[in-house]
C-alpha positions in Angstrom: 162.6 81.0 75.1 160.4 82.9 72.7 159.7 80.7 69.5 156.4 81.9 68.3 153.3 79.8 66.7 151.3 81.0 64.1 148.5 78.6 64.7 146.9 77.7 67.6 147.9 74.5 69.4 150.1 74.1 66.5 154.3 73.4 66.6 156.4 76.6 66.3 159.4 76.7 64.5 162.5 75.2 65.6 164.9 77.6 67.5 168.3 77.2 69.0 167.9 76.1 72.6 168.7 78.7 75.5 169.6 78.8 79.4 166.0 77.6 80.0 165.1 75.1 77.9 168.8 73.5 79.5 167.2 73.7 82.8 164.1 72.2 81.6 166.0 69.7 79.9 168.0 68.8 83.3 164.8 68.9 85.3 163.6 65.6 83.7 166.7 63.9 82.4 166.6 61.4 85.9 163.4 60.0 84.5 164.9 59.8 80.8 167.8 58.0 82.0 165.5 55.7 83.8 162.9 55.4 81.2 166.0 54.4 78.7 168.1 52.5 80.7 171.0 54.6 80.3 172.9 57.3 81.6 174.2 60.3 79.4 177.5 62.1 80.0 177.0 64.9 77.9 173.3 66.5 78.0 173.2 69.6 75.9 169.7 71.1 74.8 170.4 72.3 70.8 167.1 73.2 69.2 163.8 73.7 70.6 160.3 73.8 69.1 156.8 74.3 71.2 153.3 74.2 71.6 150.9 75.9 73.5 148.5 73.7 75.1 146.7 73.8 78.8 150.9 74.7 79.8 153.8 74.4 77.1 154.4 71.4 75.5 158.6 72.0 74.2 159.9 69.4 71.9 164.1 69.6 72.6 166.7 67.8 70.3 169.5 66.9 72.8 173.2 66.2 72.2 174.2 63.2 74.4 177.4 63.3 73.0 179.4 63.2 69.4 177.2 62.9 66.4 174.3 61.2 68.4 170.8 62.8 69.6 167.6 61.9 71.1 164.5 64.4 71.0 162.6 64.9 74.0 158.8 66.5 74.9 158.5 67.9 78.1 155.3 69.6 79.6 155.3 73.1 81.3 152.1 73.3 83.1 150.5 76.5 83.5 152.9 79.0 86.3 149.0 78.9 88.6 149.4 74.8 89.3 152.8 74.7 90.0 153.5 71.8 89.0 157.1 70.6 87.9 157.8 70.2 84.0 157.2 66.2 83.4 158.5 64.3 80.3 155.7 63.1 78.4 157.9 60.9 75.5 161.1 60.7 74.0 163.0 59.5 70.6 166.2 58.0 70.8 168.8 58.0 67.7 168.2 61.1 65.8 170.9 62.5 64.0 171.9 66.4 64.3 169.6 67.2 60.9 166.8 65.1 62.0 163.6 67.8 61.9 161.6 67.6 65.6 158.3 67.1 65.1 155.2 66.5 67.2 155.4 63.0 68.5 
C-alpha cells in the first residue's frame, strides 16, 4: 500500500485497496462483526485512504456484499511495538461513491 500524503498527519488520497490492506481488513473484522452485531459474508477491502500518525491510521471502504458498504479505520502501530492492527471506529451504510473521510 503506497498512497502518499502531502501533509503531515493529514489523509492521503483514496487508492484502490491491495493484498494488504485485505489482510488488514480480515485481521479486525471479528471485532467488527462483534461491535455491529452482525456477521458479513462477503468482506472485500475496495479503496483505501491513510494517515501517518505514531503508526498508520488506514481508512478502508469495504464491500459486504451487493450495493452496500461500511468504512472502517484501523490502526497500524509502529513495526518496533509489535502490536496487532486494532479497529479504532467504523461507519455502517455507505454507498460505493460515498468519499472516506477522517472519522
Amino acid at each position: 500500500m503506497s498512497s502518499e500524503c502531502n501533509v503531515p498527519g493529514g489523509l492521503s488520497e483514496a487508492i484502490p485497496a491491495d493484498e494488504e490492506v485485505q489482510k488488514l481488513c480480515d485481521q479486525v473484522k471479528a471485532d467488527l462483526e462483534e461491535k455491529v452485531g452482525k456477521k458479513y459474508d462477503e468482506y472485500k477491502a475496495i479503496k483505501v485512504s491513510s494517515q501517518v500518525v505514531a503508526g498508520i491510521n488506514y481508512f478502508v471502504k469495504i464491500n459486504v456484499g451487493g450495493s452496500n458498504f461500511i468504512h472502517v479505520r484501523i490502526f497500524k502501530p509502529l513495526p518496533h511495538t509489535e502490536g496487532a492492527p486494532e479497529l479504532h471506529g467504523y461507519q455502517l451504510d455507505k454507498t460505493e461513491d460515498d468519499p472516506i473521510e477522517y472519522f
